[in-house]
N, CA, C and O atoms as a Tripos MOL2 file, in Angstrom:
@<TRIPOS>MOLECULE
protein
  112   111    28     0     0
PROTEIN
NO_CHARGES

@<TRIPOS>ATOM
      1 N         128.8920   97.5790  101.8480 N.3       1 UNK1
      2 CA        127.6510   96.9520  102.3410 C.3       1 UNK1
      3 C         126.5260   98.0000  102.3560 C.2       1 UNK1
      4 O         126.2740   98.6560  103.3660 O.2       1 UNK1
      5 N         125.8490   98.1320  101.1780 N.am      2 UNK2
      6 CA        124.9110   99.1670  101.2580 C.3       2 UNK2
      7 C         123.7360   98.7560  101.8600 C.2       2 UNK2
      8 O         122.8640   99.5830  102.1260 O.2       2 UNK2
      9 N         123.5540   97.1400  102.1990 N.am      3 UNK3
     10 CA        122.8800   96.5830  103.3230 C.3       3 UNK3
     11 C         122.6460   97.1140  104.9180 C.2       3 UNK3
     12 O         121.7390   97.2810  105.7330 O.2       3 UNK3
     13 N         123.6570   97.2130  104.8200 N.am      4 UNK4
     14 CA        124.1270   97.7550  106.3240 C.3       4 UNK4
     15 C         123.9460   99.0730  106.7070 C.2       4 UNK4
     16 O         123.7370   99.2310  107.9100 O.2       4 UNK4
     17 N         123.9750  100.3230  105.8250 N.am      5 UNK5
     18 CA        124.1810  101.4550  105.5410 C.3       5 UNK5
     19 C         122.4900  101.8860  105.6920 C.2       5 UNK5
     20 O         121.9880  102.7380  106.4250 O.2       5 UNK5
     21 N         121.8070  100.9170  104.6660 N.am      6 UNK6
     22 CA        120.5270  101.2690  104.4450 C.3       6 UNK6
     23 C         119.3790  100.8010  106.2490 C.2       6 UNK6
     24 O         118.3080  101.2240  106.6840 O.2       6 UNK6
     25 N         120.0130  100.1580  106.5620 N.am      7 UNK7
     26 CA        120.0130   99.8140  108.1340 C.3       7 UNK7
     27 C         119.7780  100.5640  108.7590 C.2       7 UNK7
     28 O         118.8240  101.0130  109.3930 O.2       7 UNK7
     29 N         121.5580  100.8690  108.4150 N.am      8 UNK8
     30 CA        121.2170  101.9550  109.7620 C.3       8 UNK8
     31 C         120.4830  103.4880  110.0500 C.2       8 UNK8
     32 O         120.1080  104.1230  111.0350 O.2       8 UNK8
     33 N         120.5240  103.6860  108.4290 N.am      9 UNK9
     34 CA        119.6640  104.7630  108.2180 C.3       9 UNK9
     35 C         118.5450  104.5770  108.7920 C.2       9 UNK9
     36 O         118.3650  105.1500  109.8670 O.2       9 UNK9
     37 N         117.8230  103.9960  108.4130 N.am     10 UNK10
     38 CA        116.2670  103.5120  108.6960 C.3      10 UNK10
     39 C         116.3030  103.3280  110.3750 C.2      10 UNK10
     40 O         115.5430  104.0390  111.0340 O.2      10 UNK10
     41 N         117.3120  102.2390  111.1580 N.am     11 UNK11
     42 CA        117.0040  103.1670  112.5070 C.3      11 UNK11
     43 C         117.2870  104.4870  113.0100 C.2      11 UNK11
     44 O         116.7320  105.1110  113.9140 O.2      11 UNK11
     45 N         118.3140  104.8200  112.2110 N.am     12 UNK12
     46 CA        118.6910  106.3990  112.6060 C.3      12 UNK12
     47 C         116.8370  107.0670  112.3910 C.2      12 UNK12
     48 O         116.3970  107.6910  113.3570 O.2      12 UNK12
     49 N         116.0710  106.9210  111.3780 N.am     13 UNK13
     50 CA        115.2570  107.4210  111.1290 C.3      13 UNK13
     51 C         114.1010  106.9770  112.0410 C.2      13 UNK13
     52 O         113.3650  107.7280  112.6820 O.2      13 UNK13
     53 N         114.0700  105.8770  112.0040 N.am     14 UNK14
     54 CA        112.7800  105.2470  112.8040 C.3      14 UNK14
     55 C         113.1630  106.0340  114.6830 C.2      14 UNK14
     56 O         112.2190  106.2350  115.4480 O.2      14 UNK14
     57 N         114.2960  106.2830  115.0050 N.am     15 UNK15
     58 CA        114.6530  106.8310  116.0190 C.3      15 UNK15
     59 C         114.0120  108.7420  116.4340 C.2      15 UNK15
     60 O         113.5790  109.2730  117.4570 O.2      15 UNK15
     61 N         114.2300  109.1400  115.2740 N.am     16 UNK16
     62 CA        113.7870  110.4530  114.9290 C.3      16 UNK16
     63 C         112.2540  110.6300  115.5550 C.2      16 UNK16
     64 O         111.7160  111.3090  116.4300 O.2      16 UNK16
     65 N         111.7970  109.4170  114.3970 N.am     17 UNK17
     66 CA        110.1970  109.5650  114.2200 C.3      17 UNK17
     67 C         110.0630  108.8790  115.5550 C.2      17 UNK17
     68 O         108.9950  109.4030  115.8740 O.2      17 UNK17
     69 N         110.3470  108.1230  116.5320 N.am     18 UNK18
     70 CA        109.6510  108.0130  117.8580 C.3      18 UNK18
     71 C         109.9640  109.6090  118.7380 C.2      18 UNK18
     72 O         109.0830  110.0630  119.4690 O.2      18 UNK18
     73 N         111.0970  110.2320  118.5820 N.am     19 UNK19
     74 CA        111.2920  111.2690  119.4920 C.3      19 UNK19
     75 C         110.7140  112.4580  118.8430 C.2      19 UNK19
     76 O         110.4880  113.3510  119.6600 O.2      19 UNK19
     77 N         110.3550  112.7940  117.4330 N.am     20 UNK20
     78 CA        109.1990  113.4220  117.2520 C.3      20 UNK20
     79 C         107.9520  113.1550  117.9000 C.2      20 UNK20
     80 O         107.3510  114.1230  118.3660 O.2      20 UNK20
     81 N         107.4550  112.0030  118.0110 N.am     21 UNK21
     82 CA        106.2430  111.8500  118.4550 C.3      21 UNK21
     83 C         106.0220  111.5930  119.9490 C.2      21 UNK21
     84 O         104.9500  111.7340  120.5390 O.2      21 UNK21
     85 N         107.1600  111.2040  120.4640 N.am     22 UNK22
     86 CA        106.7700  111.5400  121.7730 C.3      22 UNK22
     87 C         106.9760  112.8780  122.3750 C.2      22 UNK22
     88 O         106.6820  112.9450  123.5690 O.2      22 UNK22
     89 N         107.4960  114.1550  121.7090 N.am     23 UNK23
     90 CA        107.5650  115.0450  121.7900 C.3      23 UNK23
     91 C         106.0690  115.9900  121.1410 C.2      23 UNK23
     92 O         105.8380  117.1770  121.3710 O.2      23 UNK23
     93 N         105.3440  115.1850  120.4270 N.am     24 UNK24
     94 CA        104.0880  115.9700  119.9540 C.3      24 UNK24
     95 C         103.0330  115.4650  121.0570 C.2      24 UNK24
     96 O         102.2940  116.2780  121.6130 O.2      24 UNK24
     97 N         102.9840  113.8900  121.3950 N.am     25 UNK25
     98 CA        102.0780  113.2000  121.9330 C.3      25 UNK25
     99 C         100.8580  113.8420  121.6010 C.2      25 UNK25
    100 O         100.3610  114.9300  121.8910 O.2      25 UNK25
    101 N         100.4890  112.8040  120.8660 N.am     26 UNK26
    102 CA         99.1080  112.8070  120.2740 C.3      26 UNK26
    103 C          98.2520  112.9670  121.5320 C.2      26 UNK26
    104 O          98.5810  113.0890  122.7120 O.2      26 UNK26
    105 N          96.7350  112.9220  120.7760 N.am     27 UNK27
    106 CA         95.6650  112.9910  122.1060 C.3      27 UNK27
    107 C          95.1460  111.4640  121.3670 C.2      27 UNK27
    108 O          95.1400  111.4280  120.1360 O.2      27 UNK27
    109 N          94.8380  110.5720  121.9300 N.am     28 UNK28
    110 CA         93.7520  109.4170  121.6270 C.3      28 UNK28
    111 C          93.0170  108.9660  122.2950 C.2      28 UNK28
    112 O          92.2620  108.0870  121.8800 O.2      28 UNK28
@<TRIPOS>BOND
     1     1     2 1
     2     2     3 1
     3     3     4 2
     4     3     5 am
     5     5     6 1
     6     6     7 1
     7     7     8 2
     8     7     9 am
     9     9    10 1
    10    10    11 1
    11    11    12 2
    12    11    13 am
    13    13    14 1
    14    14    15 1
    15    15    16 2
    16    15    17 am
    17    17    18 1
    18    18    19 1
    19    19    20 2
    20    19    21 am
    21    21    22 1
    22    22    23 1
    23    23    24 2
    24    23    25 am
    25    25    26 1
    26    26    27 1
    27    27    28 2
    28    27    29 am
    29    29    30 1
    30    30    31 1
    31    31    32 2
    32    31    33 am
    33    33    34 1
    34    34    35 1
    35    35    36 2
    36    35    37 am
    37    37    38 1
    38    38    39 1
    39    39    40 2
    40    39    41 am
    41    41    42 1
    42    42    43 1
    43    43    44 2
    44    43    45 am
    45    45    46 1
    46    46    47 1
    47    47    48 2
    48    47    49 am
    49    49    50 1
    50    50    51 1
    51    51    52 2
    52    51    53 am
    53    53    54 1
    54    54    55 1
    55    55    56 2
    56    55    57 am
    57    57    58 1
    58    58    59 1
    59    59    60 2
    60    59    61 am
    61    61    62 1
    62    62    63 1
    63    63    64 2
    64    63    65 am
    65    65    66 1
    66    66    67 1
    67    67    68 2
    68    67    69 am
    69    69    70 1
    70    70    71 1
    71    71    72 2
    72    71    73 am
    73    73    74 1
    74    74    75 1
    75    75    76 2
    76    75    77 am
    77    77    78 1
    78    78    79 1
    79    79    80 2
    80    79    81 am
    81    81    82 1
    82    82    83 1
    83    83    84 2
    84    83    85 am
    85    85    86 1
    86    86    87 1
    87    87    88 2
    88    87    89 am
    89    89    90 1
    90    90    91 1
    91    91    92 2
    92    91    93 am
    93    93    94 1
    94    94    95 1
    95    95    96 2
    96    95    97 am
    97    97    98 1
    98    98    99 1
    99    99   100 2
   100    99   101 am
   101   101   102 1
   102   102   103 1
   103   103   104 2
   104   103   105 am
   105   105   106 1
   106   106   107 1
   107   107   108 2
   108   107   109 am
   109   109   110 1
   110   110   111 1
   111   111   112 2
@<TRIPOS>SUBSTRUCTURE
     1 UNK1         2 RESIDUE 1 A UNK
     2 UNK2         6 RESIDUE 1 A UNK
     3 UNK3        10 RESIDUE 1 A UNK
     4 UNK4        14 RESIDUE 1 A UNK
     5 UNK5        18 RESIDUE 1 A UNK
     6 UNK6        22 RESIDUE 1 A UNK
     7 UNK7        26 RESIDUE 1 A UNK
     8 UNK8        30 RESIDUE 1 A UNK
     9 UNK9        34 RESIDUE 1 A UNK
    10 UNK10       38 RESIDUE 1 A UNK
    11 UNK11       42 RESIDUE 1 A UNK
    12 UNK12       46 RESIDUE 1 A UNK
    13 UNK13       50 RESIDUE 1 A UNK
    14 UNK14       54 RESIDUE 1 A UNK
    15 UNK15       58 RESIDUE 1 A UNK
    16 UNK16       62 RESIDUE 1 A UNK
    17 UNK17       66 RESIDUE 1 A UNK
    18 UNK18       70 RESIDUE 1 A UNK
    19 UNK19       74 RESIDUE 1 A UNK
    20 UNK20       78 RESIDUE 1 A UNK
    21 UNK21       82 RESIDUE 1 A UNK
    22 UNK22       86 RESIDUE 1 A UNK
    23 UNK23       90 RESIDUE 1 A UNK
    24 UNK24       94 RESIDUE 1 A UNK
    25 UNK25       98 RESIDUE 1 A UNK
    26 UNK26      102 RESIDUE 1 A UNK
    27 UNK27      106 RESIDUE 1 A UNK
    28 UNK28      110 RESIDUE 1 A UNK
């Protein structure tokens, strides 16, 4: 199921990129 795989990557990743950024916290 490279469906599934490609999944979970993408939250594994989308997970990253929120705890990068709440670790930079922008100024806005």
């Amino acid at each position: 199921m490279s469906v599934y795989k490609g999944f979970r990557k993408l939250a594994q990743t989308g997970r990253s990129y929120v705890e990068v950024r709440n670790s930079v916290k922008p100024k806005h």
